[in-house]
C-alpha positions as CSV (number, residue, x, y, z in Angstrom):
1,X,0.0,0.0,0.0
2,X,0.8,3.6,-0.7
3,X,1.0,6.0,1.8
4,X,-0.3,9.6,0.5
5,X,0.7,12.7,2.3
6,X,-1.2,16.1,1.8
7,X,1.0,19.1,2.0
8,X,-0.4,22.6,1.1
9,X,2.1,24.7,-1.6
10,X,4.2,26.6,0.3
11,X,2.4,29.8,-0.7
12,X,-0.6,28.5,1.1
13,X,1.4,27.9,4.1
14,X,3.0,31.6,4.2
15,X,-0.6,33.2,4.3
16,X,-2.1,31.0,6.9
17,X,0.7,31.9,9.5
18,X,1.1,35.3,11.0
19,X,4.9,36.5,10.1
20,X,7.2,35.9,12.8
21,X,10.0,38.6,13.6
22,X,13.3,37.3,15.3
23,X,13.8,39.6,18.3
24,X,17.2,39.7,20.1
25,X,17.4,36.5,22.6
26,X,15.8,34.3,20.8
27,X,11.9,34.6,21.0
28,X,9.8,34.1,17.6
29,X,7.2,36.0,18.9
30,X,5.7,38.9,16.7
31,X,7.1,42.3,17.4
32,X,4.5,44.6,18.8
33,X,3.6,47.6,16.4
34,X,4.3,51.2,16.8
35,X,0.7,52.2,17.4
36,X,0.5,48.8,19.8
37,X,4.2,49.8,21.7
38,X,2.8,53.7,21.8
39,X,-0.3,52.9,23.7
40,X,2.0,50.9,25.8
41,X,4.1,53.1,26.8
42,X,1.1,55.9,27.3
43,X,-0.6,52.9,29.5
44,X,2.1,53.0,32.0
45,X,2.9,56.7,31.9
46,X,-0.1,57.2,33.7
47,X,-0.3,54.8,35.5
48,X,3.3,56.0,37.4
49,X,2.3,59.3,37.3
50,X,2.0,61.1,40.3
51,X,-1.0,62.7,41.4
52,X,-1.3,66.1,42.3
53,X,-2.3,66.9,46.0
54,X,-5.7,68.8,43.9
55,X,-6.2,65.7,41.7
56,X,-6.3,63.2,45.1
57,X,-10.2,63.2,46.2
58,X,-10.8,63.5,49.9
59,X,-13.1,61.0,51.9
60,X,-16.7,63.1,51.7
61,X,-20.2,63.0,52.9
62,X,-23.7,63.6,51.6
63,X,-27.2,63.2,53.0
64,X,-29.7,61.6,51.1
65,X,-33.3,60.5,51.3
66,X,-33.7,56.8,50.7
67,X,-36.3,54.2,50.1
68,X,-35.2,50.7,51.8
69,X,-35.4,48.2,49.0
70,X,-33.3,45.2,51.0
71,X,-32.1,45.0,54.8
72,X,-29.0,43.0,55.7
73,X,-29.4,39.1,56.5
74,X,-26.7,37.5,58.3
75,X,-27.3,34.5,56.3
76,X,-27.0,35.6,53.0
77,X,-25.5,39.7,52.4
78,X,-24.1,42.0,54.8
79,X,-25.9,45.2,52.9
80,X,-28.3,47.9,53.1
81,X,-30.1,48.3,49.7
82,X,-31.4,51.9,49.2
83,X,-33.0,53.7,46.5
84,X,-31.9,57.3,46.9
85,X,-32.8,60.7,46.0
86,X,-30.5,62.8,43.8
87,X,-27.1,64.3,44.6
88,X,-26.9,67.3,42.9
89,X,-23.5,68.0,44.9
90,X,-21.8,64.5,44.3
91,X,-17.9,65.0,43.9
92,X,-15.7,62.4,41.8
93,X,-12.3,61.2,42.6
94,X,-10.8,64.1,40.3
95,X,-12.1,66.6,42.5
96,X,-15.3,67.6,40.0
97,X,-18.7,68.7,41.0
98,X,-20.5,65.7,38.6
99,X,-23.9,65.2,40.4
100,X,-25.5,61.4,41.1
101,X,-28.8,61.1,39.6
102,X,-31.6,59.3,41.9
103,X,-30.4,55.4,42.0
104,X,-30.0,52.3,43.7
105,X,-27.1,51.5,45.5
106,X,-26.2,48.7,48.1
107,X,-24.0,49.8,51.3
108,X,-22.4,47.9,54.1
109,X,-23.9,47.6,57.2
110,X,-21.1,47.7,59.8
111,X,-21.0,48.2,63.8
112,X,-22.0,50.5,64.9
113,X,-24.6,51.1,62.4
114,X,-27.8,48.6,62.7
115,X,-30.8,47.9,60.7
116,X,-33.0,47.3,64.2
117,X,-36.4,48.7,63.5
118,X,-35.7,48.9,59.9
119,X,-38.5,47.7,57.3
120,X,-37.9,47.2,53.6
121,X,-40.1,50.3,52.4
122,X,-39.3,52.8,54.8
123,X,-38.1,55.9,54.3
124,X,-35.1,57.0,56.1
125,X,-32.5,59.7,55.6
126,X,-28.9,58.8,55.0
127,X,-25.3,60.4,55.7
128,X,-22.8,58.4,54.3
129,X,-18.9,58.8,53.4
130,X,-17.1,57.9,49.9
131,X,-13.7,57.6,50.5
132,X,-12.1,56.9,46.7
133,X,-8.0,56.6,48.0
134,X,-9.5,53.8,50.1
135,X,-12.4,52.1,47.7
136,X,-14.8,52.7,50.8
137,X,-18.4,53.7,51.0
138,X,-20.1,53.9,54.6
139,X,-23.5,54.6,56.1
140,X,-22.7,57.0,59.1
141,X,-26.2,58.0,60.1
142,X,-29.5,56.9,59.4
143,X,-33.1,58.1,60.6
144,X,-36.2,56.8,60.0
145,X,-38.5,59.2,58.0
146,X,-42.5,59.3,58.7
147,X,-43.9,56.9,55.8
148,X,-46.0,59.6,54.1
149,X,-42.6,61.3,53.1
150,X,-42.4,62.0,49.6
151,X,-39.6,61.1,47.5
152,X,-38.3,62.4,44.0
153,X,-36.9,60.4,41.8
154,X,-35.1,63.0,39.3
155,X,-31.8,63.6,38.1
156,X,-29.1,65.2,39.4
157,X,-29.1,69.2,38.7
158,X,-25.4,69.4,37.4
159,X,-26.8,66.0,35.0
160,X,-29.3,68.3,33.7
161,X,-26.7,71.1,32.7
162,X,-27.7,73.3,35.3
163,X,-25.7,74.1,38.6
164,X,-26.2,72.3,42.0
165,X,-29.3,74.7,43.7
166,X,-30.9,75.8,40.7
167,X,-34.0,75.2,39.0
């Protein structure tokens, strides 16, 4: 019996691999391109860069009106979730007044803070911190609001182009 082996024409085998470039040491990889090595270097740039003592955001805090949507279960979560009013005010880590439009948002519940006396559905009012050097976000205060407190679910003023304040 004959044994038949199928080999592709060379030209065939040239376009189905990617060209290798022979780099110093060895390696076969391909050589990155200028546009690729560019955005490279531009990726690392800033990430070293320093930041200025105006660019590094401060811990803050805001008071908000909330709707309890889910209480903490030691079971399952450790977190409050709230449906809160707008923060017209709301600073990002750059430093810039950038508003928070009405949303959801889940927080820890830690010691001392407790959910005793709490219902899913109440209204309450928040004060909580946002610390962006340490990635934290903390209920300081909450107060239970009377039930018949209305809520407005709008966006934030400086969302809607105006400035925090004004209609």
């Amino acid at each position: 019996m004959r044994t038949v082996h199928s080999r592709r024409p060379e030209a065939v085998q040239r376009r189905c691999r990617a060209p290798r470039r022979h780099r110093a040491g060895g390696s076969t990889q391909p050589l990155l391109g200028p546009i690729a090595a560019a955005l490279a270097l531009a990726a690392v740039l800033a990430a070293c860069r320093q930041r200025t003592p105006e660019a590094r955001a401060e811990p803050r805090r805001y008071s908000v009106r909330a709707e309890i949507l889910r209480l903490p279960d030691a079971r399952r979560f450790s977190e409050m979730v709230v449906r809160h009013e707008a923060i017209d005010d709301f600073v990002d880590e750059t430093g810039q007044v950038v508003g928070m439009d009405a949303m959801e948002m889940s927080f820890p519940v830690t010691a001392p803070l407790s959910a005793r006396g709490l219902a899913v559905g109440d209204k309450v009012a928040l004060r909580f911190t946002v610390d962006f050097q340490k990635a934290s976000l903390a209920i300081e205060q909450i107060e239970k609001l009377p039930a018949n407190t209305a809520l407005r679910w709008a966006p934030a003023a400086s969302s809607r182009g105006t400035a925090p304040g004004r209609p």
